[in-house]
C-alpha positions as CSV (number, residue, x, y, z in Angstrom):
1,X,0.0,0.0,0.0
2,X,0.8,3.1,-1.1
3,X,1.2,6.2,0.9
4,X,-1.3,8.1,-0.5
5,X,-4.0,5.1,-0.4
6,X,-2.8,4.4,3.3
7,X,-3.6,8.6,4.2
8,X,-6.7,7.7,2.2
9,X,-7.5,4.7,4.0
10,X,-6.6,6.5,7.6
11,X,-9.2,9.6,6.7
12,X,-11.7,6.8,5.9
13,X,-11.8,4.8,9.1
14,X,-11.4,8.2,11.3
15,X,-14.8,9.4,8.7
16,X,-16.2,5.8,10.1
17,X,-14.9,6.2,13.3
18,X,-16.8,9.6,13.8
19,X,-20.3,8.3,12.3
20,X,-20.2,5.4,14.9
21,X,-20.2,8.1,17.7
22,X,-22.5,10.0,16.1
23,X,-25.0,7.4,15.5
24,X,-24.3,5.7,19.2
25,X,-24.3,9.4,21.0
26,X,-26.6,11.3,19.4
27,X,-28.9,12.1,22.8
28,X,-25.7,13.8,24.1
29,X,-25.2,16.1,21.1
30,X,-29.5,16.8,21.2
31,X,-30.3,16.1,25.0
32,X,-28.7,18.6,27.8
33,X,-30.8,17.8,31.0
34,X,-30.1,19.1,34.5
35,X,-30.5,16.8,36.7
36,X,-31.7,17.5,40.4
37,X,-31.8,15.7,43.6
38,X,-35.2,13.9,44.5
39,X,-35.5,15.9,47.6
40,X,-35.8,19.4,45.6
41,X,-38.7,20.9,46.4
42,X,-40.3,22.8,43.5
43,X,-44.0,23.0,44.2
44,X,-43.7,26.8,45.7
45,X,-47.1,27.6,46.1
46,X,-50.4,26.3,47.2
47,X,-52.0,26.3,43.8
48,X,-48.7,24.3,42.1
49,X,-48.6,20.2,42.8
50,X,-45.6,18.0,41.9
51,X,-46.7,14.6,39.9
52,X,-45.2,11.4,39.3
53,X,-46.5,9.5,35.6
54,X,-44.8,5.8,35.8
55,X,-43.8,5.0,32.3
56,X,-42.1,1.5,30.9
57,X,-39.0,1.9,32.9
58,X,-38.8,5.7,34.0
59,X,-41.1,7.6,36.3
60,X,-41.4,11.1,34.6
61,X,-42.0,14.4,37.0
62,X,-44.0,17.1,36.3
63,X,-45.6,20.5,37.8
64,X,-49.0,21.2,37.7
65,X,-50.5,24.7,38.5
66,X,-54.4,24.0,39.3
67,X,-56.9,27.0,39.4
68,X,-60.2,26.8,41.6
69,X,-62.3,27.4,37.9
70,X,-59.6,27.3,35.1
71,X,-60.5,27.9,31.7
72,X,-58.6,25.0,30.4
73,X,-55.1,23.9,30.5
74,X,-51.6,24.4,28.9
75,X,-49.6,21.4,28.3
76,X,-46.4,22.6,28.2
77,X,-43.4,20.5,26.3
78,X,-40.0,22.5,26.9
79,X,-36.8,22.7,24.9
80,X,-33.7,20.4,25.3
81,X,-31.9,21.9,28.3
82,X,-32.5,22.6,31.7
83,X,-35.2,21.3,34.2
84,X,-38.9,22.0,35.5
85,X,-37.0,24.2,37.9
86,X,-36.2,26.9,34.9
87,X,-39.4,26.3,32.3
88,X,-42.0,26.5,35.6
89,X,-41.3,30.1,36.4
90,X,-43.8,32.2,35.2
91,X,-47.0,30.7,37.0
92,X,-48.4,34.1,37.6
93,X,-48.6,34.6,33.7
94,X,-51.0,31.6,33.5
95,X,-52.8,32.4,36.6
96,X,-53.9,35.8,35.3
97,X,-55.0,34.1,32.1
98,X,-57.0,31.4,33.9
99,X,-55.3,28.5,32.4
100,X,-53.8,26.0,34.5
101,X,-50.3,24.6,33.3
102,X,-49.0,21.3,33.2
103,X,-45.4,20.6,32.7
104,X,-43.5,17.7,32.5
105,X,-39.4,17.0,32.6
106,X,-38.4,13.9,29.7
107,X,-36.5,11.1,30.8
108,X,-33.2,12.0,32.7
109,X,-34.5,15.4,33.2
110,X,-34.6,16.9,36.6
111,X,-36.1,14.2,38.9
112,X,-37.2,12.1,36.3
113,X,-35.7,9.3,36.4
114,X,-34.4,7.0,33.1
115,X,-32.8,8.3,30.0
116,X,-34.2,8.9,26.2
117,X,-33.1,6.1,24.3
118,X,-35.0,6.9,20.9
119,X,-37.8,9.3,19.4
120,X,-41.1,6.4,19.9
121,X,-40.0,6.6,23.3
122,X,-40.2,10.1,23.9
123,X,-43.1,10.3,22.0
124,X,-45.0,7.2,24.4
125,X,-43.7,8.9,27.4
126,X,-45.5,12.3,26.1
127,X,-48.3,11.1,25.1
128,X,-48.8,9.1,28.8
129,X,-48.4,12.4,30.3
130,X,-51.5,13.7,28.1
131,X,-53.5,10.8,28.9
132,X,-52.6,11.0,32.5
133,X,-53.9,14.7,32.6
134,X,-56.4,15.2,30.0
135,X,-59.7,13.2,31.2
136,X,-59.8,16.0,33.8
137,X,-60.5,18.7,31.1
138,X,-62.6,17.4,28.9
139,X,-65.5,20.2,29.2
140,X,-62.5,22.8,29.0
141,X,-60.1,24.2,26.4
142,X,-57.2,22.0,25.5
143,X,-53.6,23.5,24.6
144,X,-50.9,21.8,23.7
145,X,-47.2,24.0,23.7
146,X,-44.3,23.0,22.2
147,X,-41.1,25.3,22.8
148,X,-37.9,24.2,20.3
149,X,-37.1,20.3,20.5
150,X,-41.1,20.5,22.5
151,X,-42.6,21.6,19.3
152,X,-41.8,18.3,17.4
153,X,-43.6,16.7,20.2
154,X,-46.4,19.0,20.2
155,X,-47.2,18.5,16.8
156,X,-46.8,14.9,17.0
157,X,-49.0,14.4,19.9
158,X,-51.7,17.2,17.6
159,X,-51.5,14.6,15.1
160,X,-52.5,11.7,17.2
161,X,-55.1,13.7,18.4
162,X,-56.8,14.0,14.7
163,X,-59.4,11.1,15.7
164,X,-59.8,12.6,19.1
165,X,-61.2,15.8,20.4
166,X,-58.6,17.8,18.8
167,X,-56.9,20.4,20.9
168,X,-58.6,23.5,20.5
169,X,-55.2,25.1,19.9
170,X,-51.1,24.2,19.3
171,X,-49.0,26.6,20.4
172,X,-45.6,26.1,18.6
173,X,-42.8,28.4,19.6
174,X,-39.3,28.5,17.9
175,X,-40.3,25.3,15.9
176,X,-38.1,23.4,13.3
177,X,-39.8,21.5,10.3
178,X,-37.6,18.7,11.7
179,X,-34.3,17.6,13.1
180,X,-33.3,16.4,9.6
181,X,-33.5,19.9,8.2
182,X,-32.2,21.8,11.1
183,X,-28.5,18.7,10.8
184,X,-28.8,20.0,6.8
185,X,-28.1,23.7,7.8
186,X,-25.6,23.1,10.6
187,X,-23.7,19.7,9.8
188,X,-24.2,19.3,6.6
189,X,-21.4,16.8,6.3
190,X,-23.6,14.1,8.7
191,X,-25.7,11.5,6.1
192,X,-29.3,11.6,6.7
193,X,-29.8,8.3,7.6
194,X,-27.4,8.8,11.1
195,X,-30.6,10.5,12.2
196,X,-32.7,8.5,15.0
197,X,-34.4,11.8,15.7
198,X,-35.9,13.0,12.5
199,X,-38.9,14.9,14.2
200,X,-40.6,15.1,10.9
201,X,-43.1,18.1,11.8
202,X,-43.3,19.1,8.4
203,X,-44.7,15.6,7.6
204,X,-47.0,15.6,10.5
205,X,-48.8,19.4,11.2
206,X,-50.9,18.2,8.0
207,X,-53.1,16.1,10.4
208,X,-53.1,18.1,12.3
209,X,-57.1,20.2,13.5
210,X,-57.8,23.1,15.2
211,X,-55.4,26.4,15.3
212,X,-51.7,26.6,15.2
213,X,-49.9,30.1,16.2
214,X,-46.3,30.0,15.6
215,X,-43.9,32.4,17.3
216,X,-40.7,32.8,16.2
217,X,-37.7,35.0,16.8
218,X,-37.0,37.2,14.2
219,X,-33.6,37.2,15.4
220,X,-32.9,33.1,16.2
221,X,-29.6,31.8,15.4
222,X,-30.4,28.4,16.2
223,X,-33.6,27.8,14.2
224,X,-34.3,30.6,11.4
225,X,-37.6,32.1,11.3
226,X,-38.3,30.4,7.9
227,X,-39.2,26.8,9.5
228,X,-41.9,28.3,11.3
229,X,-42.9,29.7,7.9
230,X,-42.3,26.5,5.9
231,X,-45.1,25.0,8.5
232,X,-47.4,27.9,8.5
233,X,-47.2,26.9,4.5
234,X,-48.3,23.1,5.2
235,X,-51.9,23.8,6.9
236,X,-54.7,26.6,6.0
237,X,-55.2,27.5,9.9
238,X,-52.4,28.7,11.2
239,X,-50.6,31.8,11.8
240,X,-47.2,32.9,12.5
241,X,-46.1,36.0,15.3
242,X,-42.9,36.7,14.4
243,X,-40.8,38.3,17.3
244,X,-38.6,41.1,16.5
245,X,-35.2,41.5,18.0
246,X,-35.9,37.9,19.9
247,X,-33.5,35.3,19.6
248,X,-34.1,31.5,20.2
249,X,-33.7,31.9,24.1
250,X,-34.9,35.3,25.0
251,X,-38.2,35.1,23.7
252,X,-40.1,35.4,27.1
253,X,-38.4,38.7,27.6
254,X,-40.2,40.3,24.8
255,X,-44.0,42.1,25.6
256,X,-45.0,41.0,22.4
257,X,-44.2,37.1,22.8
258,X,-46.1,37.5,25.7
259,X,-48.9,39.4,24.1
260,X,-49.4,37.1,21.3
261,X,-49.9,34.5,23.7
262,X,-52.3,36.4,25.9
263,X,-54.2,37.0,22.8
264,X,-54.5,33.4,21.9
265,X,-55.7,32.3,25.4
266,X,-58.1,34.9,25.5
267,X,-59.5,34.2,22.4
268,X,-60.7,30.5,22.9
């Protein structure tokens, strides 16, 4: 062997070696939980109750803000990083709006316990949330809220929903048309097939029923403003609220984020 086809050779197995990682560790390069101590309180207030939702191998936490006479509730699905502990901080929003909230942490998340091992299981493990949550609002307004990697479970769960009472609105807030395109526009050298979490919202907001606002960042480095466009294209009611000056994670420091979803609440 040559040198040239041994450099060749070397450039290919390191090319191999670095799709085997990517295909064996992709929750680490999607998936940046904090992860709390069992003991952490985070049910501050009377009104707010800490749940438990046993799942096949996992026991997923969540937060649940009930009103004496609620309008309806918010199902809330939050991005990729963090914990209940920072997405359950504005209560007093919802509270003024008269919708309770209900919030869950994935797998590995805060005090739930487990890890996300592929995207059916994330999807089960949402959808028994909703199921453990929704019989108690069935003569009340329904909204499901996805915020960044949440959207692609919002929509999904919308979907399923399409021989159901559908929700009477979707809520979809720095959305992607799905992990495949987002890996096009950032790592464009990664093969498509790699991806175990394609998230294909593009293919699924089609059945979905009911309203879908969009709210996007005019500003968001992370996911342009035009995937929230692209799905605004893919079903007749929806409409999009686009954010100016926002980026991806400043978007509840804006009045009008907040005042688009005021309006929306109000409005149902």
């Amino acid at each position: 062997m040559n040198v040239f086809a041994g450099f060749v050779l070397s450039i290919a197995l390191l090319y191999a070696a670095v799709l085997g990682a990517l295909w064996f560790g992709q929750e680490k390069l999607l998936f940046f939980p904090t992860v709390l101590p069992t003991d952490r309180v985070l049910a501050k207030a009377p009104d707010i109750r800490e749940v438990w939702i046993d799942v096949p191998g996992a026991r997923l936490n969540a937060l649940h803000l009930r009103l004496p006479n609620p309008k309806g509730v918010v199902f809330f699905l939050h991005g990729n990083a963090g914990s209940l502990e920072t997405w359950f901080v504005n209560p007093e929003y919802y509270r003024r709006a008269n919708f309770d909230l209900f919030m869950i942490d994935y797998r590995g998340y805060g005090k739930s316990s487990g890890r996300i091992e592929s995207e059916e299981q994330l999807r089960a493990d949402v959808r028994a949330a909703w199921a453990s949550v929704a019989p108690q609002y069935e003569d009340r307004k329904r909204v499901l809220y996805g915020r960044s990697l949440g959207t692609g479970l919002a929509v999904g769960l919308a979907a399923e929903m399409s021989t159901t009472p559908a929700p009477d609105l979707t809520v979809l807030v720095s959305a992607y048309t799905s992990m495949a395109a987002l890996a096009r526009e950032h790592y464009r050298w990664v093969p498509q097939f790699l991806l175990r979490y394609p998230m294909r919202s593009d293919v699924l907001i089609g059945q979905v029923r009911g309203p879908v606002l969009l709210i996007h960042g005019e500003r968001d480095p992370l996911i342009a403003p035009s995937h929230s466009d692209a799905l605004r294209a893919l079903m007749a009611d929806a409409t999009v609220a686009a954010i100016s000056g926002a980026g991806h994670n400043d978007l509840q420091e804006f009045d009008d984020y907040l005042r688009a979803l005021e309006r929306a609440l109000a409005a149902l």
